[in-house]
MARPA-24169 format. One record per residue (C-alpha): chain; x, y, z; residue in one letter; residue number from 1. Coordinates in Angstrom, 1 decimal. Layout:
residues N
('A',(X,Y,Z),'a',NUM),
...
end
This chain:
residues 441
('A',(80.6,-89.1,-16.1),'x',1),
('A',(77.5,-87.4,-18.1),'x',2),
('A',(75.6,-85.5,-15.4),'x',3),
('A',(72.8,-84.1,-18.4),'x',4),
('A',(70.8,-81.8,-15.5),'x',5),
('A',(74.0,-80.5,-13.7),'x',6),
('A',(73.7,-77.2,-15.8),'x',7),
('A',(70.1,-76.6,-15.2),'x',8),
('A',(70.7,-77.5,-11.4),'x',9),
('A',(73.6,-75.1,-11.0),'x',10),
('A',(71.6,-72.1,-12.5),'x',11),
('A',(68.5,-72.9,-10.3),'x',12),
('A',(70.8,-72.9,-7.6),'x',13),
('A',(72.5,-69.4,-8.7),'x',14),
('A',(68.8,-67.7,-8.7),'x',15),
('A',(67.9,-68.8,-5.1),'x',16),
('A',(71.1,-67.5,-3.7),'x',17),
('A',(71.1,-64.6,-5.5),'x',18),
('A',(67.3,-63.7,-4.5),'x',19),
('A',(68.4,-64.3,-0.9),'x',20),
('A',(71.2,-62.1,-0.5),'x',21),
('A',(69.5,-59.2,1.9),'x',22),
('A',(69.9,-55.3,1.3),'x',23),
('A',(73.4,-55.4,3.5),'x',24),
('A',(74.9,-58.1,1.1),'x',25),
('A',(74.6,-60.9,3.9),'x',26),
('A',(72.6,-63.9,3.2),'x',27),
('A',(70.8,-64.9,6.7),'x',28),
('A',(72.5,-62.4,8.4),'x',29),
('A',(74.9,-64.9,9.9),'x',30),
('A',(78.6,-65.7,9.1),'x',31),
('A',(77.6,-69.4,8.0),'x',32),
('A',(75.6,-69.4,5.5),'x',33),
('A',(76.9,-66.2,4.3),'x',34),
('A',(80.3,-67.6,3.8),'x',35),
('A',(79.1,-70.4,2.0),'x',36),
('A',(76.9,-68.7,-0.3),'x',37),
('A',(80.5,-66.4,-1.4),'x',38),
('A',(82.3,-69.4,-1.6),'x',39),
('A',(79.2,-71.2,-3.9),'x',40),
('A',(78.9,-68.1,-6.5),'x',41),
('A',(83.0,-68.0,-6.7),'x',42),
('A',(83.1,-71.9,-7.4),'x',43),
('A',(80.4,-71.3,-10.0),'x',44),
('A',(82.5,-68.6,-12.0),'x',45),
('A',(81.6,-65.4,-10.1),'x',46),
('A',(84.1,-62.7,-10.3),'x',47),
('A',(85.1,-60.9,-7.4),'x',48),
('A',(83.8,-57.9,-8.6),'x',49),
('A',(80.8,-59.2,-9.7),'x',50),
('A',(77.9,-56.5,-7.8),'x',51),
('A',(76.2,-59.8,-5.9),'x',52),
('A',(80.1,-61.0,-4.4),'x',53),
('A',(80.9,-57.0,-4.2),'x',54),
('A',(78.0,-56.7,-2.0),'x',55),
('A',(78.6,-59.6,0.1),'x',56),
('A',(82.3,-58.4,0.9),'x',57),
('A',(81.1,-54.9,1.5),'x',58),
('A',(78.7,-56.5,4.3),'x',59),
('A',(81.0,-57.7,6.9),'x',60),
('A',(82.6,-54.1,7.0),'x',61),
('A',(79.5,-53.6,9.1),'x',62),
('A',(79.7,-56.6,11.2),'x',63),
('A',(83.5,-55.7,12.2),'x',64),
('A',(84.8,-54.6,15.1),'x',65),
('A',(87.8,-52.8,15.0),'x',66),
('A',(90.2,-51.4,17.6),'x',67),
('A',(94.1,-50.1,17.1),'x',68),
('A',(95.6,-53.4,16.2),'x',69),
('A',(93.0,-56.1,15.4),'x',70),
('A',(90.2,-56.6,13.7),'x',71),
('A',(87.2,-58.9,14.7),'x',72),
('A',(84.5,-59.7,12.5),'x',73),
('A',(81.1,-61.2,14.2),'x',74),
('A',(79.2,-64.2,13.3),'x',75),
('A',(76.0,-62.2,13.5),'x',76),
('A',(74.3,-58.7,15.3),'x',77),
('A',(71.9,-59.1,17.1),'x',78),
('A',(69.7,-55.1,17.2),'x',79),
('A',(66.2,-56.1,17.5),'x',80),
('A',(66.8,-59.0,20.3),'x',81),
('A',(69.0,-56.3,22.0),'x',82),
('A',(66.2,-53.9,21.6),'x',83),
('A',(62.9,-55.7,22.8),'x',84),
('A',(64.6,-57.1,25.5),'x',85),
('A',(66.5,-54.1,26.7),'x',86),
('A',(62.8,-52.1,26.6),'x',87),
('A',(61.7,-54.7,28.6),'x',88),
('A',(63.8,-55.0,31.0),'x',89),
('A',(63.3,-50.9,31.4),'x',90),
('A',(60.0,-51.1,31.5),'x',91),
('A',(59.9,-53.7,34.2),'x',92),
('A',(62.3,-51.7,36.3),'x',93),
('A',(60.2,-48.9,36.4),'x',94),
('A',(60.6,-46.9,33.2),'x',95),
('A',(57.3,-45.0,32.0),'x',96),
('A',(55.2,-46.8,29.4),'x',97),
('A',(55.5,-43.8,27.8),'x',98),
('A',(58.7,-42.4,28.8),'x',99),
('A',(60.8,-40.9,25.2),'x',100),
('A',(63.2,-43.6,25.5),'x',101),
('A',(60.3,-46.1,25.3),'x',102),
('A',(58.1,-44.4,22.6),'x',103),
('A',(61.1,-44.2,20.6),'x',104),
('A',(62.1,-47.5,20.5),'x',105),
('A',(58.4,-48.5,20.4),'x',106),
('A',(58.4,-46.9,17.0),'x',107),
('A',(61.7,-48.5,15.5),'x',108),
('A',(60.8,-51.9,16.3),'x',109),
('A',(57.4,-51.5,14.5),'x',110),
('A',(59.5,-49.5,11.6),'x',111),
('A',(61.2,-53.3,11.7),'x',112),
('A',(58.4,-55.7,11.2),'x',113),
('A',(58.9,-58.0,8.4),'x',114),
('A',(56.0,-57.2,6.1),'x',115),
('A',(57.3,-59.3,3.0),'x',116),
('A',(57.3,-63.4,1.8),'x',117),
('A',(60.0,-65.3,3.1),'x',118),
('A',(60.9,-68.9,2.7),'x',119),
('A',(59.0,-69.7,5.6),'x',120),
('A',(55.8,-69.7,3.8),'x',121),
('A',(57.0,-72.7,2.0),'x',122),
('A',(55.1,-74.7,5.3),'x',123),
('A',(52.7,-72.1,6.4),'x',124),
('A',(51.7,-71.2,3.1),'x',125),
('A',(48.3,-69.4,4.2),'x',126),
('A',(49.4,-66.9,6.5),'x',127),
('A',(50.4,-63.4,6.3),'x',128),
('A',(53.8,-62.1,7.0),'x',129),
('A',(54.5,-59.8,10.3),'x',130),
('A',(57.2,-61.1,12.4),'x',131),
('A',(60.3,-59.5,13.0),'x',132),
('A',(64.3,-60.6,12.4),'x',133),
('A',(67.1,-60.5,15.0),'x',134),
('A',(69.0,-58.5,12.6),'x',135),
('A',(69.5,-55.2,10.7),'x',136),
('A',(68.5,-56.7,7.3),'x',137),
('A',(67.3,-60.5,7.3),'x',138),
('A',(64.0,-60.4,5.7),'x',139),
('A',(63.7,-64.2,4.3),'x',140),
('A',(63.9,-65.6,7.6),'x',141),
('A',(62.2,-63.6,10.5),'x',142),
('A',(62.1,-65.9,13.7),'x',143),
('A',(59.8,-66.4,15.8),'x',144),
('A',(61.7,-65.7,19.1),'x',145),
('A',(62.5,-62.3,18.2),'x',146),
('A',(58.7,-62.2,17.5),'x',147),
('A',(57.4,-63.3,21.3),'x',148),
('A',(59.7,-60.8,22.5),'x',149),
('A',(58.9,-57.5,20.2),'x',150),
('A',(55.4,-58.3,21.4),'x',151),
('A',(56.4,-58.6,25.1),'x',152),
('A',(58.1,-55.2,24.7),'x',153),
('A',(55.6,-53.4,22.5),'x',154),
('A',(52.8,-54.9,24.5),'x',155),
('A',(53.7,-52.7,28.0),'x',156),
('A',(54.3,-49.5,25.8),'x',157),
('A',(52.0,-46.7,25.2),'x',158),
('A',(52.7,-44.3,21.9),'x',159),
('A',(50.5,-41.4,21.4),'x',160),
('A',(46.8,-41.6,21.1),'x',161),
('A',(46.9,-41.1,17.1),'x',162),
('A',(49.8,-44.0,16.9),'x',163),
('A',(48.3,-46.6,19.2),'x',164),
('A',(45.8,-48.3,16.8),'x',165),
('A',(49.5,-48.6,14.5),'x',166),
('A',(51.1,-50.1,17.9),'x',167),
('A',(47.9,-52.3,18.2),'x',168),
('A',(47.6,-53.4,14.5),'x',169),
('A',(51.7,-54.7,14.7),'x',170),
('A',(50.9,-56.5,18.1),'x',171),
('A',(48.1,-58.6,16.5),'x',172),
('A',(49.8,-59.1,13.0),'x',173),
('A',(53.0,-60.6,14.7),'x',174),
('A',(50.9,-62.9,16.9),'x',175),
('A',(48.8,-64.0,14.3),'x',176),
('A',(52.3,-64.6,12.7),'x',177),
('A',(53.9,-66.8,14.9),'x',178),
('A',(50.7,-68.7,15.7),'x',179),
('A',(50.5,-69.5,12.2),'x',180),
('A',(54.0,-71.0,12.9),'x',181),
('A',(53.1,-73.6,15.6),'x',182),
('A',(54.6,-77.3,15.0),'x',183),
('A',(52.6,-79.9,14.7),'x',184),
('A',(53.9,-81.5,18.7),'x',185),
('A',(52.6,-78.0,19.5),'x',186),
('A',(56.0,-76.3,20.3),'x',187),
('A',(57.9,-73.3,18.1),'x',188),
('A',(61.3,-73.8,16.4),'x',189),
('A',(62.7,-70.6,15.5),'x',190),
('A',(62.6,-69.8,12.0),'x',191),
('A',(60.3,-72.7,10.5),'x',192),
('A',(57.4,-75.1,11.2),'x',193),
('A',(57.8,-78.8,11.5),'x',194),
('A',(61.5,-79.0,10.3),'x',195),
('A',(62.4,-82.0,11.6),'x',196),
('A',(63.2,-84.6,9.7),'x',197),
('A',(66.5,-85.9,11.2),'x',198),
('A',(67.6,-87.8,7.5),'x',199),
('A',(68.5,-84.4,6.2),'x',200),
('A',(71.7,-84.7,8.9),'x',201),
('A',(72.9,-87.7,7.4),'x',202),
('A',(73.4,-86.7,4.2),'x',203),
('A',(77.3,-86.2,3.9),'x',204),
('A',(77.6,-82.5,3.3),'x',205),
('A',(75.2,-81.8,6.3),'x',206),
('A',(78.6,-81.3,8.8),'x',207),
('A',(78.6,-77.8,9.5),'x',208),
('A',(76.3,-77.2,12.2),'x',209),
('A',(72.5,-77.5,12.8),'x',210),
('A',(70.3,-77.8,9.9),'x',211),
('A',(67.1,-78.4,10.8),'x',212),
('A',(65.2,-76.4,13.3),'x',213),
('A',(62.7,-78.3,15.6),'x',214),
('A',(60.5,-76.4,18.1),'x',215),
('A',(62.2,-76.1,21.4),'x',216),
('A',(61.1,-75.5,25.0),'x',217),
('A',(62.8,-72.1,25.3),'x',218),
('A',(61.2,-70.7,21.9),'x',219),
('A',(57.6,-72.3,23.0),'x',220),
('A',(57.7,-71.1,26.6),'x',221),
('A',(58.4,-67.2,25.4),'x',222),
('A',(55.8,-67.9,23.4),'x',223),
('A',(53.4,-69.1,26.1),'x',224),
('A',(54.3,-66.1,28.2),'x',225),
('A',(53.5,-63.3,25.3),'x',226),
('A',(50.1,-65.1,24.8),'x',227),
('A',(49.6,-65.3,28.5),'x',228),
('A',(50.2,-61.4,29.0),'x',229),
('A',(48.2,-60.9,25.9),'x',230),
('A',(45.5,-62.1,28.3),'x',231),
('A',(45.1,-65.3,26.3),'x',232),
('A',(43.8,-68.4,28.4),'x',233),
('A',(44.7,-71.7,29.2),'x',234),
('A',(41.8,-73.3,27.3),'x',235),
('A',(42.8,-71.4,23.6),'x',236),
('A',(44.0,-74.6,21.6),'x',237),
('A',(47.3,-73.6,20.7),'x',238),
('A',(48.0,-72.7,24.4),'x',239),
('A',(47.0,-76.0,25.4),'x',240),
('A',(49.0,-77.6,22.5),'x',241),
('A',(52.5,-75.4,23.7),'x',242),
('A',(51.5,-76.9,27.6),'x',243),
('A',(51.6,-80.5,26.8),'x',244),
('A',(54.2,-79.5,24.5),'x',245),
('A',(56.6,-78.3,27.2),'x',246),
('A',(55.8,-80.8,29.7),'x',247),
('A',(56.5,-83.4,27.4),'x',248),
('A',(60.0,-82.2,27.5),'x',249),
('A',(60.8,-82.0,30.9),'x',250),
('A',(63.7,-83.8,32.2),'x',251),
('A',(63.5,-86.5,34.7),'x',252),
('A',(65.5,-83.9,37.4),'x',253),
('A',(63.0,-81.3,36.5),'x',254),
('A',(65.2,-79.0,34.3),'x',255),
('A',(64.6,-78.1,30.7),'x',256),
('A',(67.0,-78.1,27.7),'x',257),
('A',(68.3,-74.8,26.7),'x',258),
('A',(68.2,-74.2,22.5),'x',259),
('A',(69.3,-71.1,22.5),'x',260),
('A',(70.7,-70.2,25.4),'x',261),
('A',(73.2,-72.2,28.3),'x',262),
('A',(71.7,-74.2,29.0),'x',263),
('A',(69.2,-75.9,31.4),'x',264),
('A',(69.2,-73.0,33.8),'x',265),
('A',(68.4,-71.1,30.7),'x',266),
('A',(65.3,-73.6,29.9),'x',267),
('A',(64.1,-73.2,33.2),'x',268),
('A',(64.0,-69.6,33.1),'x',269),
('A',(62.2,-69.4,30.4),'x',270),
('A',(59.6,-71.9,31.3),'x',271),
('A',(58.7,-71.0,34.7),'x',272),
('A',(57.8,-67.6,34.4),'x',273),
('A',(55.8,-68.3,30.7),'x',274),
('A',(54.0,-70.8,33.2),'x',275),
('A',(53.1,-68.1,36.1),'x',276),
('A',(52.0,-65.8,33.0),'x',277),
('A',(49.7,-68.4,32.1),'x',278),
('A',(47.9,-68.7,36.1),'x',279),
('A',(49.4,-72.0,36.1),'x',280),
('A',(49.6,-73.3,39.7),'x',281),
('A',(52.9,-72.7,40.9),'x',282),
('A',(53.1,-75.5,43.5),'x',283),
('A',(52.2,-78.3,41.0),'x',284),
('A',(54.6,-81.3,41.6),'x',285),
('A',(56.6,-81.0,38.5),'x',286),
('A',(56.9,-77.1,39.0),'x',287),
('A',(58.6,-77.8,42.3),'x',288),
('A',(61.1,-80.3,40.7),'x',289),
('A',(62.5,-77.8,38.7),'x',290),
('A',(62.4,-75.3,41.6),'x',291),
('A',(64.5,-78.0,43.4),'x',292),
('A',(66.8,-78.4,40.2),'x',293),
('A',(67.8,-74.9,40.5),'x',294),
('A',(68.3,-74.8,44.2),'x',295),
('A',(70.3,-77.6,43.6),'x',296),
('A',(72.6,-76.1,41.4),'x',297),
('A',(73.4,-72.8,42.9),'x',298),
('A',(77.0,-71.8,43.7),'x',299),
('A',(78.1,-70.9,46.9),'x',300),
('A',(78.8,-67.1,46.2),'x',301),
('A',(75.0,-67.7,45.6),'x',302),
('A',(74.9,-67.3,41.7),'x',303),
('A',(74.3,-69.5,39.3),'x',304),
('A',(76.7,-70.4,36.3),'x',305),
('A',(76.3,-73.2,33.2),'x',306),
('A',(79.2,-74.4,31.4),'x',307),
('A',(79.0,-74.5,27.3),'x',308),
('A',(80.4,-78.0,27.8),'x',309),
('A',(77.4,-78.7,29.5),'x',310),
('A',(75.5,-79.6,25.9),'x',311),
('A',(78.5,-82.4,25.4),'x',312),
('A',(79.5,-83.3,29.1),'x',313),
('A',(76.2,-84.1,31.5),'x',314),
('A',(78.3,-83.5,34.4),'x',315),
('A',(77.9,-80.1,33.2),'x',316),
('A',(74.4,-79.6,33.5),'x',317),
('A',(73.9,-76.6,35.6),'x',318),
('A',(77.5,-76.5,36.3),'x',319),
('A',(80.1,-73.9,36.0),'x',320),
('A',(81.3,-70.4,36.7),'x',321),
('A',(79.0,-67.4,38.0),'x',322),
('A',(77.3,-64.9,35.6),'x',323),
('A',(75.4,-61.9,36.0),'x',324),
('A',(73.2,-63.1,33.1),'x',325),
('A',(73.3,-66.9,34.1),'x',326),
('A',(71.8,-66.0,37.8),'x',327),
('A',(69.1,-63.2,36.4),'x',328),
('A',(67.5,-66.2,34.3),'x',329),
('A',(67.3,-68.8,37.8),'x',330),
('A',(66.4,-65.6,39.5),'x',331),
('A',(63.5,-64.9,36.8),'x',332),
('A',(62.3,-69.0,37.3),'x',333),
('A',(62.4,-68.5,41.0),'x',334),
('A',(60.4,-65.3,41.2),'x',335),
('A',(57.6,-66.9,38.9),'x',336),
('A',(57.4,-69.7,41.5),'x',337),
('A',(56.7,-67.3,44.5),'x',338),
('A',(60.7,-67.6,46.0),'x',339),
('A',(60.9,-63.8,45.7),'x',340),
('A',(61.7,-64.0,49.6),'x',341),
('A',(63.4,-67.5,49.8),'x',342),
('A',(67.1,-67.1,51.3),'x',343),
('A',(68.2,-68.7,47.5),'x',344),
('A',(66.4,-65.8,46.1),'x',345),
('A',(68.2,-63.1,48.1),'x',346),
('A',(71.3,-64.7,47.9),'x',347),
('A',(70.7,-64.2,44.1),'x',348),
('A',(69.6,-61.0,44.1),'x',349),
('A',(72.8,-60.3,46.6),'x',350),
('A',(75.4,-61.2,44.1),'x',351),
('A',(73.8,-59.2,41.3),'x',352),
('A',(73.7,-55.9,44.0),'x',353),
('A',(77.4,-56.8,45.0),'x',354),
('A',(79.2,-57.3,41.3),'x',355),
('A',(77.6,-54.4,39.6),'x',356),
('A',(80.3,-52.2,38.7),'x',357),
('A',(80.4,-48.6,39.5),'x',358),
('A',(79.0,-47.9,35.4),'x',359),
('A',(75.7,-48.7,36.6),'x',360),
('A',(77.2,-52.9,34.1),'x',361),
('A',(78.0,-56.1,35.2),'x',362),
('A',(81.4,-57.8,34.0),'x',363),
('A',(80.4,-61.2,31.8),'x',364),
('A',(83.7,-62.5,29.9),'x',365),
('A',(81.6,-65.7,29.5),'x',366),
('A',(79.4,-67.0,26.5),'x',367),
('A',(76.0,-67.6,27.6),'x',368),
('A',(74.2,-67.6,24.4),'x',369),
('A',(74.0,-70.9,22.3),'x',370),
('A',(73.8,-70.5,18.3),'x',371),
('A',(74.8,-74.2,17.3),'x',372),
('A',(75.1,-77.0,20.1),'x',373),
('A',(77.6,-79.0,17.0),'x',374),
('A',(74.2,-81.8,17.3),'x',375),
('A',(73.8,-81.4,13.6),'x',376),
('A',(69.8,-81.5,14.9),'x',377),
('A',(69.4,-78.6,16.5),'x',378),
('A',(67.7,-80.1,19.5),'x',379),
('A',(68.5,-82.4,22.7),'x',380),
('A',(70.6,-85.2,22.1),'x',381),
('A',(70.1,-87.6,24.1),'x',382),
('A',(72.4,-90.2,22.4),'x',383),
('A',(75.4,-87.7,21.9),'x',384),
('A',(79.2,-89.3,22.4),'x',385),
('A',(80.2,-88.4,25.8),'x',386),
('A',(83.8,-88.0,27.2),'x',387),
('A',(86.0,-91.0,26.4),'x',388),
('A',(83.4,-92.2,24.2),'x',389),
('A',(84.6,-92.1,20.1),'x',390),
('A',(83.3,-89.5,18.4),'x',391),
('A',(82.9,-86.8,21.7),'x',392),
('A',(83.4,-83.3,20.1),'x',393),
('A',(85.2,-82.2,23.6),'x',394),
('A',(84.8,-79.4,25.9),'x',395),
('A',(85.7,-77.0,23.5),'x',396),
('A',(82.9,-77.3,21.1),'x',397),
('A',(84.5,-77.5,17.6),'x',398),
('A',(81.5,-78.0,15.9),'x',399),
('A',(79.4,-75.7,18.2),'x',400),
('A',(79.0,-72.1,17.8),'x',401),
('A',(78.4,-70.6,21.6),'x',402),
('A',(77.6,-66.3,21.1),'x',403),
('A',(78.4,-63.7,23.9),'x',404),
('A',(75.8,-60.8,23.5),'x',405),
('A',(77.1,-58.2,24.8),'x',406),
('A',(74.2,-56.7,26.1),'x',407),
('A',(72.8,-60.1,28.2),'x',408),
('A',(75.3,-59.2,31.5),'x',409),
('A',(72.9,-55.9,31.8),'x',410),
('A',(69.4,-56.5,30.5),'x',411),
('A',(69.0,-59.8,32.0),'x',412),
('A',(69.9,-58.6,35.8),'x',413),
('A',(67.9,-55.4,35.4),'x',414),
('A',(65.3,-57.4,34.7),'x',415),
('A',(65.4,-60.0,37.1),'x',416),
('A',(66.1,-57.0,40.0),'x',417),
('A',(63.5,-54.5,38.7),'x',418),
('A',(60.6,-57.6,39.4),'x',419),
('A',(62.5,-58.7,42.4),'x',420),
('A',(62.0,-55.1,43.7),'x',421),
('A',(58.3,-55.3,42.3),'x',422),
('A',(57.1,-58.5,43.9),'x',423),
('A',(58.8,-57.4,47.4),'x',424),
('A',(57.3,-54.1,47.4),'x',425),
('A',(53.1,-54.2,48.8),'x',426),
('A',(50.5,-51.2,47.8),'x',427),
('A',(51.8,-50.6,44.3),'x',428),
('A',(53.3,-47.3,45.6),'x',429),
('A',(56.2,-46.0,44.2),'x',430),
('A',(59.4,-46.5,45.7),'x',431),
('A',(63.7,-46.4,46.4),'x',432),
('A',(63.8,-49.6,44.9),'x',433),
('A',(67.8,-49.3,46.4),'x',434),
('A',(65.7,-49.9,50.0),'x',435),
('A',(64.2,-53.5,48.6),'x',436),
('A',(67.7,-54.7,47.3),'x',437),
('A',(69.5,-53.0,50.1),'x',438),
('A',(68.4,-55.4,52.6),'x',439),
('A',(69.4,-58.7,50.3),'x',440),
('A',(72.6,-58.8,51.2),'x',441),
end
């Protein structure tokens, strides 16, 4: 057959891969599209020694892991997530606003701000870049989680007098960022606005994982927390948007879905303590469901743990082995509410104390960060195949891609421990915080 545009297609196509390929020859700093886009220039004639396919092979060098007999290459690094929330955690354990450690972290992830176009000004076409990438190099597609979290982190820091109006300038050009991001049903997604349109999935090639990227609770309730510690209030419209957003997407048990992390226990921690930071009154009715959720779903070693299969199998919901990282999120959700001295809280706060290791770490072989659920949406499915049904992806999540950050089995419990110490403590005085987590076991 006579395809008379194919030629002109292919080049157009050529261009926008080749002016997306970032400065460490990935494209999206992620294995998937990365992959593809080698695979795409070499089925279109490119050499492998072509400088663009050069570049991209060159890239993963810095994504491997190497030790004396294998070698591991990861889907993605993740510095600037591991960063902000680290500095958090820190600061929220007790570390100096203006401790060296903080200042000079402080200054790196301002160095990292995104200050250049990207494709997501294809829907928010009047806004001005500042948001930050979870990556090294990924400057087309910043995302807005990464964003609420910088801010979070840079927001309790203090740089020296003659850098603070810099530190104050990047706090208010990321936030003016992401608001210019908000979805039209008032949540976040996290690299786009009001991608949603669920026909793009059934177009054949579309079998590879998510592409689209609806807002989601978790994204939208970090969100709601940075604005909330901002000192932003209820009443400011996009506040009040993001509430009846994430209400609107509460489950019938009380629990919310998990995006980007595993998976419910993940949504609730996120949620609870964005409402708290917010003044929201933490007895409401629905607050207490999810309170009841998560007492409802903690192990008897008094952790909590969520399966991956949980996003296939809804036996899973809430369900499944302990982790450090797992029980610092119910932990955060449960401090937010006012449990800091409930017996579940303490039993939480027990099972962190008692499985730290010597190092100061917490052992986590499990993955508790979500990349792809396999939906092909990117959001909640509520009318997914389940087990025995044709069609069920099974336990093992072939066409999901589930991430284990390294770094989530310590910051996550430091921080959940540090406010746990904070909240139990009266006067604001300094003090042992080993006396506060001494008595909860």
């Amino acid at each position: 057959p006579v395809h008379p545009f194919r030629g002109l297609a292919e080049r157009k196509i050529v261009r926008w891969v080749l002016d997306h390929q970032e400065a460490d020859g990935s494209w999206g700093g992620i294995q998937p599209p990365w992959v593809y886009s080698l695979i795409a220039l070499h089925h279109l004639g490119f050499r492998p020694d072509h400088p663009a396919m050069e570049k991209g092979f060159a890239g993963f060098e810095g994504f491997a892991i190497e030790d004396e007999d294998t070698c591991r290459v990861q889907a993605c690094i993740s510095p600037v997530w591991d960063t902000c929330l680290i500095q958090i955690a820190l600061l929220e354990s007790g570390m100096a606003p203006d401790d060296p450690s903080v200042q000079r972290s402080t200054r790196w992830l301002l160095d990292k701000q995104i200050m250049t176009t990207g494709d997501w000004q294809v829907r928010a076409k009047k806004s001005e870049p500042g948001g930050w990438a979870f990556e090294f190099h990924n400057d087309k597609y910043p995302d807005i989680d990464d964003a609420s979290e910088v801010i979070m982190a840079l927001g309790q820091a203090r740089l020296d007098p003659q850098e603070e109006p810099r530190l104050r300038e990047g706090i208010q050009r990321g936030v003016d960022w992401v608001l210019a991001l908000q979805s039209k049903n008032g949540g976040w997604a996290a690299f786009d606005k009001d991608n949603n349109r669920g026909y793009l999935t059934k177009i054949p090639f579309s079998d590879f994982g998510e592409t689209l990227d609806p807002p989601s609770v978790d994204v939208t309730a970090h969100i709601v927390e940075m604005l909330g510690k901002l000192g932003y209030k209820r009443n400011f419209p996009p506040l009040r948007r993001a509430y009846d957003y994430i209400l609107s997407e509460q489950e019938e048990n009380g629990s919310w879905f998990g995006r980007w992390g595993v998976n419910y226990i993940y949504g609730v921690g996120a949620v609870l303590p964005a409402l708290a930071a917010i003044g929201e009154d933490m007895a409401q009715p629905y607050v207490r469901r999810a309170v009841d959720w998560l007492l409802g779903h903690q192990n008897d070693d008094g952790a909590w743990g969520e399966s991956c299969g949980s996003y296939v199998d809804p036996t899973l919901h809430g369900v499944g082995p302990s982790t450090a990282s797992q029980t610092a999120w119910a932990l955060l959700a449960l401090l937010a509410a006012g449990e800091h001295r409930s017996a579940a809280a303490c039993r939480g706060v027990a099972y962190l104390v008692n499985t730290q290791t010597e190092e100061g770490c917490w052992d986590e072989p499990y993955f508790t960060g979500t990349g792809f659920p396999g939906y092909g949406l990117g959001e909640r499915r509520r009318d997914a195949p389940r087990p025995g049904e044709r069609g069920f992806q099974g336990l093992d999540m072939p066409a999901g891609f589930m991430i284990n950050y390294h770094t989530y089995r310590n910051c996550w419990p430091l921080l959940a421990l540090g406010r746990y110490v904070n909240l139990s403590l009266a006067g604001g005085q300094r003090h042992d915080p080993t006396q506060v987590l001494g008595t909860a076991g």
